[in-house]
The first five atom37 places (N, CA, C, CB, O) and aatype in JSON, in Angstrom:
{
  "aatype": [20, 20, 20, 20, 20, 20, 20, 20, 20, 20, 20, 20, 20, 20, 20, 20, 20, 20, 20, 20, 20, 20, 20, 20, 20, 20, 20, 20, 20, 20, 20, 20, 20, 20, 20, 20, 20, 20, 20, 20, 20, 20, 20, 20, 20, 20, 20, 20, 20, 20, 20, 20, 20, 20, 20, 20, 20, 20, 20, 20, 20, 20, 20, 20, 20, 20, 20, 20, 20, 20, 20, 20, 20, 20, 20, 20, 20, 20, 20, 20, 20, 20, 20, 20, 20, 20, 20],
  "atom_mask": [
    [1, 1, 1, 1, 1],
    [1, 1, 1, 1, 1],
    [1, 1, 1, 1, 1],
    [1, 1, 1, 1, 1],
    [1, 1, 1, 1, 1],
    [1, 1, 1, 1, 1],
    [1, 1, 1, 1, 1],
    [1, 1, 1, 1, 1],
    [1, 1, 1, 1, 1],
    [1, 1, 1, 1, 1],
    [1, 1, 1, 1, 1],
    [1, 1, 1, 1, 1],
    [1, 1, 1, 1, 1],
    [1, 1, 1, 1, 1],
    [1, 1, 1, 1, 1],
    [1, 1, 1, 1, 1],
    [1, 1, 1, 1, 1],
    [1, 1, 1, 1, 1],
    [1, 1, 1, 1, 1],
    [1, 1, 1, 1, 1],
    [1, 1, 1, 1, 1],
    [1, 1, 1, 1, 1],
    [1, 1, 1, 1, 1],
    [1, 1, 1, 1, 1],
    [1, 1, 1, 1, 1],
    [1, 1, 1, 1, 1],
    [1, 1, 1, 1, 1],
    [1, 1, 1, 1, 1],
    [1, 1, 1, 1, 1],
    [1, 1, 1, 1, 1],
    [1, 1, 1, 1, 1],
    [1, 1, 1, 1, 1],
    [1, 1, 1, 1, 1],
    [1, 1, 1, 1, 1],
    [1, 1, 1, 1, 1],
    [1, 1, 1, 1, 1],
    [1, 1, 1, 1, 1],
    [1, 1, 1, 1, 1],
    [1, 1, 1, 1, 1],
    [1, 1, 1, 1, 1],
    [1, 1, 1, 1, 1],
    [1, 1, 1, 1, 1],
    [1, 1, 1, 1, 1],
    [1, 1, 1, 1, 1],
    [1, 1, 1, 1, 1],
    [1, 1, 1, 1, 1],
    [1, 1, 1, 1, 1],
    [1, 1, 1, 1, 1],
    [1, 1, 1, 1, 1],
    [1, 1, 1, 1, 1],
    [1, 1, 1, 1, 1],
    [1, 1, 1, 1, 1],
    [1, 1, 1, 1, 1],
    [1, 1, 1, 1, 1],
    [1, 1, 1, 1, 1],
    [1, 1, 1, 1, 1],
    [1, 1, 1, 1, 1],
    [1, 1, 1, 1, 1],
    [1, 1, 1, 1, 1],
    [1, 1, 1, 1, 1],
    [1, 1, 1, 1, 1],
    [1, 1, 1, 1, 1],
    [1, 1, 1, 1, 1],
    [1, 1, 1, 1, 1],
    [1, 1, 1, 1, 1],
    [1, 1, 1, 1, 1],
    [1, 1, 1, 1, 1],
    [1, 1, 1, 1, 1],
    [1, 1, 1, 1, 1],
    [1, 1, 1, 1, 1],
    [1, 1, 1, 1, 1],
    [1, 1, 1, 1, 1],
    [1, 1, 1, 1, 1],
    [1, 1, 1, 1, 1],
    [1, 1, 1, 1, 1],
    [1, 1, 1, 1, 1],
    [1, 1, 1, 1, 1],
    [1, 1, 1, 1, 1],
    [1, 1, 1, 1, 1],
    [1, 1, 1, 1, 1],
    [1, 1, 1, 1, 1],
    [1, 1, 1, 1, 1],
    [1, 1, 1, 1, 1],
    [1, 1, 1, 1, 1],
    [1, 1, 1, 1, 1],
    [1, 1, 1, 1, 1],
    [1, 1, 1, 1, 1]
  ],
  "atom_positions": [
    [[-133.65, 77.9, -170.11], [-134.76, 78.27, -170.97], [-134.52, 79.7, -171.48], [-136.12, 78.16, -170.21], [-134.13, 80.57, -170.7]],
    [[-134.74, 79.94, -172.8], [-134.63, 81.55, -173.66], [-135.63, 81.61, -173.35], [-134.35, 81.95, -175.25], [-136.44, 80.71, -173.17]],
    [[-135.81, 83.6, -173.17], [-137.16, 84.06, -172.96], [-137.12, 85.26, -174.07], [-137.51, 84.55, -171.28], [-136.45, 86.29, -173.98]],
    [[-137.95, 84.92, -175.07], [-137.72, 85.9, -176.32], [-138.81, 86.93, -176.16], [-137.84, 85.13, -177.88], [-139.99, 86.61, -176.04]],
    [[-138.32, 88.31, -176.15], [-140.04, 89.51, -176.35], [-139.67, 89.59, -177.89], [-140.15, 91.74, -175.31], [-138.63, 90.1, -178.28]],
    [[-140.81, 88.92, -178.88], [-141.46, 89.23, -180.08], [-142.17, 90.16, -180.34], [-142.05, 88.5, -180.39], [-143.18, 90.23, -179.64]],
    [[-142.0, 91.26, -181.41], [-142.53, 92.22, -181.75], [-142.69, 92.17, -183.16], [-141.95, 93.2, -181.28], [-141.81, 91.88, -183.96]],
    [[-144.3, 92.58, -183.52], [-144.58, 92.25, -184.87], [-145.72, 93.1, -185.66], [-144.95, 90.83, -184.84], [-146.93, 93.14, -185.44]],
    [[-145.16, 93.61, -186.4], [-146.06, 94.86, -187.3], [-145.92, 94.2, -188.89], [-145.13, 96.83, -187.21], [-145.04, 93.93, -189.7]],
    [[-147.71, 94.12, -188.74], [-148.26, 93.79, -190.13], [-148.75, 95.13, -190.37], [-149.45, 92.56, -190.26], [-148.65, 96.16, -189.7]],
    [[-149.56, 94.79, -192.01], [-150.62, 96.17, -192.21], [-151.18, 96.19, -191.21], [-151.74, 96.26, -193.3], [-151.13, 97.23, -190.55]],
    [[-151.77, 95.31, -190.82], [-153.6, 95.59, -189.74], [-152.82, 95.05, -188.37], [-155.62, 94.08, -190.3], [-153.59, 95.44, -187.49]],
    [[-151.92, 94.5, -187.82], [-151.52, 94.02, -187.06], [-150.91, 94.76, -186.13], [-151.05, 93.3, -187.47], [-150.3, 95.7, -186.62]],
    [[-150.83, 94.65, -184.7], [-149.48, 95.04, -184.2], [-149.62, 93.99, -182.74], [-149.27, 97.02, -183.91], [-150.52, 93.88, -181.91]],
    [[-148.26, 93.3, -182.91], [-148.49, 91.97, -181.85], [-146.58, 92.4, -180.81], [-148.58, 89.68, -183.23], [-145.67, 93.17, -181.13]],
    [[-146.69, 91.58, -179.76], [-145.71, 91.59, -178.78], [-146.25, 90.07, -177.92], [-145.72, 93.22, -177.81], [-147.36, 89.75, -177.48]],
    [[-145.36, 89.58, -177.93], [-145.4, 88.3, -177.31], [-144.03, 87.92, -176.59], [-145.75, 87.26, -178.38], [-142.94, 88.24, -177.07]],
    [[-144.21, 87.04, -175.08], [-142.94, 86.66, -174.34], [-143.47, 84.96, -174.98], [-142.82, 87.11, -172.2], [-144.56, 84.42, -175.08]],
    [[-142.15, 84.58, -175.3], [-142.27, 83.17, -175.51], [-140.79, 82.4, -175.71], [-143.21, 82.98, -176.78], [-139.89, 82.62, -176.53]],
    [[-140.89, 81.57, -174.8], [-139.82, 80.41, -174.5], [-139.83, 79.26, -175.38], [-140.01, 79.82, -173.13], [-140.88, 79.13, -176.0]],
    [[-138.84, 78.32, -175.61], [-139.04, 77.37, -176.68], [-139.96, 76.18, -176.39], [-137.75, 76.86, -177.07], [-139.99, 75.12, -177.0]],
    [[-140.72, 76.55, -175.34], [-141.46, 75.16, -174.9], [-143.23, 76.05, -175.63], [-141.29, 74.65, -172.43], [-144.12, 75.56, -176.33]],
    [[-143.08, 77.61, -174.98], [-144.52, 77.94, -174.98], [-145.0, 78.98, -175.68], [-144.94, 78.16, -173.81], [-144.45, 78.88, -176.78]],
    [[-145.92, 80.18, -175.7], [-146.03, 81.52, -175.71], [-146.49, 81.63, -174.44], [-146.84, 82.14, -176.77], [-147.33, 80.88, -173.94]],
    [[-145.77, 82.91, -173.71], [-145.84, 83.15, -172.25], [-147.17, 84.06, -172.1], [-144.4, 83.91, -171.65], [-148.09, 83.92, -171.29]],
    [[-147.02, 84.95, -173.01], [-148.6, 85.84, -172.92], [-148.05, 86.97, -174.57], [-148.87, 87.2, -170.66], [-147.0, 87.5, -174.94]],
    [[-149.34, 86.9, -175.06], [-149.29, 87.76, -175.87], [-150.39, 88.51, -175.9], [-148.99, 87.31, -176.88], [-151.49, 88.14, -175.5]],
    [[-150.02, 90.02, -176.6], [-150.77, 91.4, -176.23], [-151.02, 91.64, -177.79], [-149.75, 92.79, -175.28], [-150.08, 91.2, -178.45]],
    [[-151.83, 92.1, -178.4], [-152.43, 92.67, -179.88], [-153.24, 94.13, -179.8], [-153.62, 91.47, -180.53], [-153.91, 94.55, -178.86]],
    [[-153.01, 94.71, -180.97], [-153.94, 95.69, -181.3], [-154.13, 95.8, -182.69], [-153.59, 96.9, -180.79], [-153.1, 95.78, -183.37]],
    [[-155.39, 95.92, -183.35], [-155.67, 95.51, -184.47], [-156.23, 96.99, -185.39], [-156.71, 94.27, -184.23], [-157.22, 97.57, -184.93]],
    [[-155.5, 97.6, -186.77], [-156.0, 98.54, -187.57], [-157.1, 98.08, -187.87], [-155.31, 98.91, -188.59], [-157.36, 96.88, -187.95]],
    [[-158.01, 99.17, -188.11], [-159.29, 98.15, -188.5], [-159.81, 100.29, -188.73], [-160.35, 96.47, -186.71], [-159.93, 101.23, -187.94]],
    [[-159.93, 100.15, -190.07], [-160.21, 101.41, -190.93], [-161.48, 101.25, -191.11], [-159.47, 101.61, -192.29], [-162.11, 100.19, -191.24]],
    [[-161.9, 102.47, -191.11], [-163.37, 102.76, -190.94], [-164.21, 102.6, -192.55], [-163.49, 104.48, -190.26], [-165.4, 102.37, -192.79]],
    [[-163.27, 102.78, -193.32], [-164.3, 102.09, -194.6], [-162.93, 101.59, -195.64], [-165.67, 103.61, -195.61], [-161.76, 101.96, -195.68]],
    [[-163.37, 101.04, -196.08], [-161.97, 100.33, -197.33], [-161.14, 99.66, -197.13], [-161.06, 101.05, -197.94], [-161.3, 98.96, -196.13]],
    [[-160.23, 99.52, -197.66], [-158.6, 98.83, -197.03], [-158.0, 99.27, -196.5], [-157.62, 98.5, -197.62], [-158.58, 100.29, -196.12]],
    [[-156.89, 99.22, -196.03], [-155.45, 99.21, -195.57], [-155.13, 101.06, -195.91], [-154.32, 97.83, -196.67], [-155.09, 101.48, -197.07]],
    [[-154.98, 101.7, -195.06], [-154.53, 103.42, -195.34], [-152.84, 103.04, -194.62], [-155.84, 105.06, -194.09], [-152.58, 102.98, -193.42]],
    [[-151.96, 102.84, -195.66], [-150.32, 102.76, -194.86], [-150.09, 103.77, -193.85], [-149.0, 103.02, -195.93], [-149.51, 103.5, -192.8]],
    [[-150.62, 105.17, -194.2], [-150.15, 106.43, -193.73], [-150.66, 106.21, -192.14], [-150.83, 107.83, -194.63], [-149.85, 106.37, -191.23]],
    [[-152.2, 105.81, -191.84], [-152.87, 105.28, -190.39], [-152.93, 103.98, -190.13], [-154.23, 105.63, -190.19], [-153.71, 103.52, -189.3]],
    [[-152.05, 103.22, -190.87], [-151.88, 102.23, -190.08], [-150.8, 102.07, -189.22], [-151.95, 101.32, -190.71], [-150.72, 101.43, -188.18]],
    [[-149.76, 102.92, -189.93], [-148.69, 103.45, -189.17], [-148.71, 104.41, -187.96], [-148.01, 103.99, -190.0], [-148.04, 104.26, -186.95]],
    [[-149.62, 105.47, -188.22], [-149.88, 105.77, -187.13], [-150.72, 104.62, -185.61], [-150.57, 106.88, -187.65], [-150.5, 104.13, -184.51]],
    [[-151.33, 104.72, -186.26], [-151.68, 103.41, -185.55], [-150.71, 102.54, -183.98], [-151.56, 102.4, -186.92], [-150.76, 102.5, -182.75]],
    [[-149.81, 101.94, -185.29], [-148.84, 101.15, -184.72], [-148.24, 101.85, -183.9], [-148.0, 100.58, -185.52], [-148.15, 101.43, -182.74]],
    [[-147.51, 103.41, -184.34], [-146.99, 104.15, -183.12], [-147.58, 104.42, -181.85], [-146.73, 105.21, -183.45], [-146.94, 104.42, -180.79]],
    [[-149.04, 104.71, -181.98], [-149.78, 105.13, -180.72], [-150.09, 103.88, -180.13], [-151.1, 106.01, -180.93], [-151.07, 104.02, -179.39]],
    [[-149.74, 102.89, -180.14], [-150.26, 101.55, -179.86], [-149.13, 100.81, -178.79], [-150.46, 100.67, -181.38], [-149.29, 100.21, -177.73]],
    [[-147.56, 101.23, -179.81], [-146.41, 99.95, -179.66], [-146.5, 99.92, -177.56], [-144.14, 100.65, -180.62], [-146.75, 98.94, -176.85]],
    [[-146.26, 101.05, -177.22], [-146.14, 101.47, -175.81], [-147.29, 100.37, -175.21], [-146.5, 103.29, -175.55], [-147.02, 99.21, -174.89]],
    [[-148.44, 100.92, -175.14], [-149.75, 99.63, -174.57], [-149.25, 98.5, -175.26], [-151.65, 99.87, -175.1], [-148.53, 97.88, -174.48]],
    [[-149.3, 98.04, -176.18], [-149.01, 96.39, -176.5], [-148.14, 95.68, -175.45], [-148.17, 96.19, -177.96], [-148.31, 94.84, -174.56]],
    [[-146.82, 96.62, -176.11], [-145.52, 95.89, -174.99], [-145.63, 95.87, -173.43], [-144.07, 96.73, -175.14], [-145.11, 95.14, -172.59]],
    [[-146.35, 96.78, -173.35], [-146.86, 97.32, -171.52], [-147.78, 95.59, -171.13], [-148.62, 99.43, -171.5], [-147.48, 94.8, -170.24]],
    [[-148.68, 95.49, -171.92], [-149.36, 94.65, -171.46], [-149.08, 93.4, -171.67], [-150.32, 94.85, -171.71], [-149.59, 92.55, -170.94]],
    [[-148.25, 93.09, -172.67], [-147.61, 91.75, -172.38], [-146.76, 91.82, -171.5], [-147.02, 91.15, -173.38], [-146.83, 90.84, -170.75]],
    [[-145.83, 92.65, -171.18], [-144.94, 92.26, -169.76], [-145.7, 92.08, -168.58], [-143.91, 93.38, -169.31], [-145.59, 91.15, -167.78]],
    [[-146.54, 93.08, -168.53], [-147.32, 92.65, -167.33], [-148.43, 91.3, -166.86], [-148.0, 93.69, -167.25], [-148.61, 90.8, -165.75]],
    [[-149.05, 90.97, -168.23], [-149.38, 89.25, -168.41], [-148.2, 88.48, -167.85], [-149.56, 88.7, -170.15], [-148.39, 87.94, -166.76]],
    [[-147.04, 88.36, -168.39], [-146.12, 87.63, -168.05], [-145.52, 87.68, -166.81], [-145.39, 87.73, -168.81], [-144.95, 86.76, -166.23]],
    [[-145.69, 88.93, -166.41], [-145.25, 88.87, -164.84], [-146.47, 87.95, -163.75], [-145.15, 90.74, -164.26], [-146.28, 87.37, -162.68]],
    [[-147.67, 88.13, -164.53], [-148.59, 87.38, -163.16], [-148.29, 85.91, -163.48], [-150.61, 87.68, -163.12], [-148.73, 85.06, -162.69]],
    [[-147.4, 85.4, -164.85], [-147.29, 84.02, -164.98], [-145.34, 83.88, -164.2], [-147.65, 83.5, -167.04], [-144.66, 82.86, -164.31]],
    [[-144.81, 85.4, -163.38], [-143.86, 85.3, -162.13], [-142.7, 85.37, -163.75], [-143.99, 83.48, -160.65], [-141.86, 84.47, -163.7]],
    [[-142.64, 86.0, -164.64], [-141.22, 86.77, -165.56], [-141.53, 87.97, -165.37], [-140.97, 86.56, -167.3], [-142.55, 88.61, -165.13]],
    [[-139.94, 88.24, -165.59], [-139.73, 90.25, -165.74], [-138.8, 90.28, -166.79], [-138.89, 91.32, -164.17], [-138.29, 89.5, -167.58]],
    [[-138.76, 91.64, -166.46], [-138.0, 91.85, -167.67], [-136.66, 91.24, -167.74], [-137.86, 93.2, -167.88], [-136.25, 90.75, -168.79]],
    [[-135.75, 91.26, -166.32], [-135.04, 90.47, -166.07], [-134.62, 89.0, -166.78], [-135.39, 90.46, -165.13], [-133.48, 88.52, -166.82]],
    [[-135.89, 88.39, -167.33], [-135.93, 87.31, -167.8], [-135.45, 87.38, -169.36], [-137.22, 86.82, -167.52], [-134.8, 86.49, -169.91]],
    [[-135.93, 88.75, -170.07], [-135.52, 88.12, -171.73], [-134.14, 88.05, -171.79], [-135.99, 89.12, -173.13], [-133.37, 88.66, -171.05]],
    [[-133.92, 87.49, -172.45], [-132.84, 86.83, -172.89], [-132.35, 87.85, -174.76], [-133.48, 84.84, -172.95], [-131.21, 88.14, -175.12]],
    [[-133.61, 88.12, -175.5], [-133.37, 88.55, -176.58], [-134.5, 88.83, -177.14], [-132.67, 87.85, -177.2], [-135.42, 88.05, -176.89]],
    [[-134.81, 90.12, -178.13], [-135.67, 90.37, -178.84], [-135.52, 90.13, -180.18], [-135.94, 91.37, -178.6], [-134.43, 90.11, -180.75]],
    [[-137.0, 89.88, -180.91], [-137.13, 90.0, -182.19], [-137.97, 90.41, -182.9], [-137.0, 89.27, -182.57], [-139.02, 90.16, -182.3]],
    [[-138.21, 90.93, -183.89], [-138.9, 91.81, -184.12], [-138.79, 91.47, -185.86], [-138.41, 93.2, -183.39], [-137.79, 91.1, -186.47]],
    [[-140.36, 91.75, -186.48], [-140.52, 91.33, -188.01], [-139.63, 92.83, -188.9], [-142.67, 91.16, -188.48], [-139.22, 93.89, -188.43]],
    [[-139.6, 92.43, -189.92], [-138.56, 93.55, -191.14], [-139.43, 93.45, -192.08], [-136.82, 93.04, -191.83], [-140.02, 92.38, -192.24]],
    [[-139.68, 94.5, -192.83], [-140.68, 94.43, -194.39], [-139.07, 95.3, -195.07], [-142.93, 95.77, -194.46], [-138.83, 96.51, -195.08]],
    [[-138.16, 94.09, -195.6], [-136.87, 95.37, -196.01], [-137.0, 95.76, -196.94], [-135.47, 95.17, -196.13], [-135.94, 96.11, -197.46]],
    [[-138.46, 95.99, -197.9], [-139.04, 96.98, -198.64], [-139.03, 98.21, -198.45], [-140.0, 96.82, -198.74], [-138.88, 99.14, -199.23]],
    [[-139.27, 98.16, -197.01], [-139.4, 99.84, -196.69], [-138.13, 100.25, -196.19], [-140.57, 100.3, -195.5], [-138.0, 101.46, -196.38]],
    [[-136.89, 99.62, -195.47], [-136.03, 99.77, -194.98], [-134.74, 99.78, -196.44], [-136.09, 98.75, -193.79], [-134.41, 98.79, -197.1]],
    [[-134.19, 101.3, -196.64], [-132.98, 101.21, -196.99], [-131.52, 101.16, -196.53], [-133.05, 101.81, -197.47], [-131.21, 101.88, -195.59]],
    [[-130.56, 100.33, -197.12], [-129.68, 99.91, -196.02], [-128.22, 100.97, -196.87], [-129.49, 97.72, -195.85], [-127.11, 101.01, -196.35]]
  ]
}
């Protein structure tokens, strides 16, 4: 069995999930959510930085009371907007 840690940054989003090809093992979220208007890129990004640490923290640790460690992934993946990324 693969044990994949998923990592995933939308605008409003920031997700981390352990999941095998049968299940999702446990997944952890934290959600932008701006105090008046839309989407601010500049704090949603911040956001995501002050966040990524707790997200990933707490899905490993979900997954450990379902008896995985880290030991277990096999491989990460993680979303790309290659808008913002120059290569």
């Amino acid at each position: 069995m693969t044990i994949i840690l998923g990592l995933e940054g939308t605008a409003w989003n920031l997700s981390a999930a352990l999941v095998s090809e049968e299940k999702v093992i446990y997944e952890a979220e934290s959600t932008y959510k701006p105090e008046y208007g839309g989407i601010h890129p500049r704090e949603a990004a911040q956001h995501h930085a002050s966040e990524l640490k707790n997200v990933v923290s707490r899905a490993l640790r979900g997954a450990e009371e379902d008896g995985f460690s880290l030991d277990n992934i096999d491989t990460i993946a993680f979303s790309l907007h290659t808008k913002t990324i120059q290569f």
